[in-house]
C-alpha positions in Angstrom: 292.2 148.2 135.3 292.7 150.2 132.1 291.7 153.8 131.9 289.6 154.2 128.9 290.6 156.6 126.8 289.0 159.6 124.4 291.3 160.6 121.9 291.1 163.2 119.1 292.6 163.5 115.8 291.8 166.9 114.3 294.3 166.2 111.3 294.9 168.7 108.8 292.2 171.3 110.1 292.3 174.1 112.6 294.4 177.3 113.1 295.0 179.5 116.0 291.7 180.5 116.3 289.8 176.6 117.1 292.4 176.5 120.2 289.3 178.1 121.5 287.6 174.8 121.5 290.2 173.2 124.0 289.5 176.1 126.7 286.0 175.2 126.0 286.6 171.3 126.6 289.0 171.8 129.0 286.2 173.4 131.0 283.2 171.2 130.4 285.5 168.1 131.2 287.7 168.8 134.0 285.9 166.0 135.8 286.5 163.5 133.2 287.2 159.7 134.2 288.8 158.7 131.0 292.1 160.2 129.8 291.4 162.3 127.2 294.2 163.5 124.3 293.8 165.9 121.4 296.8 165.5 118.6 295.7 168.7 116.8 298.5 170.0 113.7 301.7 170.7 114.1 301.4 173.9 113.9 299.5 174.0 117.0 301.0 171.4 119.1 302.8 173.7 121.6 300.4 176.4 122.0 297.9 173.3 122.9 300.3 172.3 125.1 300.3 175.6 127.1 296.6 175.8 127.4 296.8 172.2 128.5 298.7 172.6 130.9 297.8 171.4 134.5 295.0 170.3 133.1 294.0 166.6 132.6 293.4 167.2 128.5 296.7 165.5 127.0 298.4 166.7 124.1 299.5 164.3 121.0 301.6 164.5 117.2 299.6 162.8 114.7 302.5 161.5 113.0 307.0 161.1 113.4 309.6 160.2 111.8 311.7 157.5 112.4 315.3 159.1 112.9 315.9 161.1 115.8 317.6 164.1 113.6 318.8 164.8 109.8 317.9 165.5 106.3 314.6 165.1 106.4 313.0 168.5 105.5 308.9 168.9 106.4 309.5 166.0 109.3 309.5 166.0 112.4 311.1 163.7 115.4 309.4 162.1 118.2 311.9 164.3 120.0 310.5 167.4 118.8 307.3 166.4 119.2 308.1 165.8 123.1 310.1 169.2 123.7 307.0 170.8 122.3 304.6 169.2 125.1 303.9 165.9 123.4 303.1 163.3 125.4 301.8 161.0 122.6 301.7 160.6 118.9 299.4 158.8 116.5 301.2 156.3 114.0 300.2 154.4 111.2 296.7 156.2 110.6 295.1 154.7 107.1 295.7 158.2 105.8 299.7 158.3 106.1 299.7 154.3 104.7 297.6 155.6 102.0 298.8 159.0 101.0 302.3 158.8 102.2 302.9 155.1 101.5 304.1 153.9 104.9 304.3 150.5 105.3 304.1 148.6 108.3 307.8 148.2 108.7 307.8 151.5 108.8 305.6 152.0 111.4 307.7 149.9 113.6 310.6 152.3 112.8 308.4 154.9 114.3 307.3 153.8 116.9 310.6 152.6 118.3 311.4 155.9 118.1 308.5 157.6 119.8 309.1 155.2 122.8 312.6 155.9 123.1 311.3 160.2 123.6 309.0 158.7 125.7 306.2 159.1 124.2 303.1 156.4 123.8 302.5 155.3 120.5 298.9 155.2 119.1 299.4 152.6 116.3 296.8 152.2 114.2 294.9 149.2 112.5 292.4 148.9 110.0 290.8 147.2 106.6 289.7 149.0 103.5 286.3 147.7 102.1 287.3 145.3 99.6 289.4 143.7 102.1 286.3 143.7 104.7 284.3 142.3 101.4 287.1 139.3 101.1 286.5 137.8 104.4 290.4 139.2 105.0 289.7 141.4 108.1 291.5 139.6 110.3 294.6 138.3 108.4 294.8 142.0 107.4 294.7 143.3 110.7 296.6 140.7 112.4 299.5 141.4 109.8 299.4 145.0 110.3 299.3 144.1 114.3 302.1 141.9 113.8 304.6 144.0 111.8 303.8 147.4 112.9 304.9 146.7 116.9 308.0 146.1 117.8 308.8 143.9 120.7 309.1 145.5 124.0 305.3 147.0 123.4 303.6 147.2 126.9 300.5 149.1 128.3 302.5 151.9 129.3 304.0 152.6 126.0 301.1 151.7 123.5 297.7 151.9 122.5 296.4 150.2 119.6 293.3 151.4 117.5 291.4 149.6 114.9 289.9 152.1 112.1 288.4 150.1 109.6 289.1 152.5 106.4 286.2 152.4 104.7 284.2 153.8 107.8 286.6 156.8 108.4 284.7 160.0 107.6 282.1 158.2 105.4 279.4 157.8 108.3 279.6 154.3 107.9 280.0 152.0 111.4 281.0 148.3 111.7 277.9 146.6 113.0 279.0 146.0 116.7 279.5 142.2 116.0 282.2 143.4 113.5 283.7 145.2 116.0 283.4 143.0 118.8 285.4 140.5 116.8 288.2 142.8 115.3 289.2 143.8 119.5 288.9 140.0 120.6 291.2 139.2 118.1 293.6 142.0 118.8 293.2 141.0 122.8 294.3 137.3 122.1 296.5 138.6 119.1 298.8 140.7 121.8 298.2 138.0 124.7 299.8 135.3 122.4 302.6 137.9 121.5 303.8 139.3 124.6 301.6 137.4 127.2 298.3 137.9 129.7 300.0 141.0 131.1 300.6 143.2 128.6 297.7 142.4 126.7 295.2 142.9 129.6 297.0 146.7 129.8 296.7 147.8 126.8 293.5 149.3 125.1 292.4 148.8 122.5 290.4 151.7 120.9 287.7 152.1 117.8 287.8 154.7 115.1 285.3 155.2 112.4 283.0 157.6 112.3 282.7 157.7 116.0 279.9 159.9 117.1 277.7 161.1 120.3 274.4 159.2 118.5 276.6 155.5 118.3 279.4 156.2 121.0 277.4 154.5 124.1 276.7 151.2 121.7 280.1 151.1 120.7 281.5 151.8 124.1 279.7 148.6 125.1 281.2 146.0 123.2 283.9 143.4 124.1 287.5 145.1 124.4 286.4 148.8 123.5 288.4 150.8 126.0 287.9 154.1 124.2 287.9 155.9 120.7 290.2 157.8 118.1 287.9 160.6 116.9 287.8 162.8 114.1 285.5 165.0 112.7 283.7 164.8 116.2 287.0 166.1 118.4 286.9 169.3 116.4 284.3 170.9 118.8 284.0 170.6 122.7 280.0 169.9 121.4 280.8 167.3 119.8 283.4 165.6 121.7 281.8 166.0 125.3 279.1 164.1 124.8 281.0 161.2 123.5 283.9 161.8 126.4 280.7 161.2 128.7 279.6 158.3 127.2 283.0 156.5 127.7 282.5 157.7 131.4 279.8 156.0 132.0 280.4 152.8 129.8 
């Protein structure tokens, strides 16, 4: 069986002071069934990782580079990320193809490298709404499957998520159907790939305006086995309810 999983991206927000809210959800979830991760910044990322300790909240990067060490000023290394209490990291978010130009071959790069720190790679998927208008949904995300993992991907050492772009932060949701489709494809995408096995081990989660009003509904359709949250993994509030919805779905 796969454990469903809650995961949070807080990207570029929060300083010392919202470490507050992991005490807090640390506390209101210490029963949780799901494993749950917050990749807050950088900046943050091994102080999380002391208050999360011997707990069961996980601590992720939102982002590596490819190269182990070097020239690379701003970067960091999957290494790094893992010798400051990283046990996963988020790669190939919409955001960093967009802003930072990353293509898929790149994200491969990446996430060869966050395996080899042992770290799981969150590799993620998605459409932008012109592409969604095309019909292209699926040639677009099956490329971006395709290219962005490298072989010797398993259920240990991956999770994929589909963020269709055009619903990330906007408040706009794939109708269920939509959704439904997008993770049966990537199911029989990775079970033609790297067989039954694998692809019945890995999860596949859903990101996109994910919230406690729509995260039961969504938690309910075909091949959701959890969620990469936003705006809503900020606060414990906000991210407790939707951490018990997965429980219970």
């Amino acid at each position: 069986m796969r454990q469903k999983m809650a995961a949070g991206n807080w990207k570029m927000n929060g300083t010392g002071a919202a470490l507050a809210e992991l005490e807090t959800l640390i506390q209101a979830q210490h029963a949780a069934k799901s494993e749950l991760l917050i990749c807050p910044p950088a900046t943050l990322l091994s102080r999380a990782a002391e208050i999360a300790a011997d707990s069961s909240l996980a601590i992720g990067g939102q982002d590596c580079h490819a190269a182990s060490s070097g020239a690379h000023t701003g970067d960091l290394s999957s290494e790094m990320l893992k010798d400051a209490g990283a046990t996963a990291v988020i790669l190939g978010h919409s955001e960093r193809r967009a802003d930072h130009n990353e293509t898929s071959k790149t994200v491969a790069a990446k996430t060869k490298s966050a395996w080899s720190a042992g770290l799981t790679a969150i590799v993620c998927l998605g459409e932008t709404l012109a592409e969604r208008e095309t019909g292209d949904t699926l040639k677009v995300v099956g490329s971006q499957l395709a290219a962005s993992l490298p072989d010797g991907a398993t259920g240990q050492n991956t999770v994929i998520a589909y963020e269709p772009v055009w619903a990330i932060g906007t408040g706009k949701v794939p109708s269920l159907d939509q959704i439904a489709e997008v993770h049966d494809f990537l199911r029989h995408a990775l079970t033609t790939r790297f067989g039954a096995e694998m692809a019945a081990a890995t999860r596949l989660l859903y990101g996109g305006s994910v919230k406690p009003g729509n995260a039961a509904e969504i938690f309910a359709t075909s091949n959701v086995d959890g969620a990469l949250v936003g705006g809503a993994s900020l606060k414990s509030a906000d991210f407790s309810p939707i951490i018990a919805a997965l429980d219970a779905s």
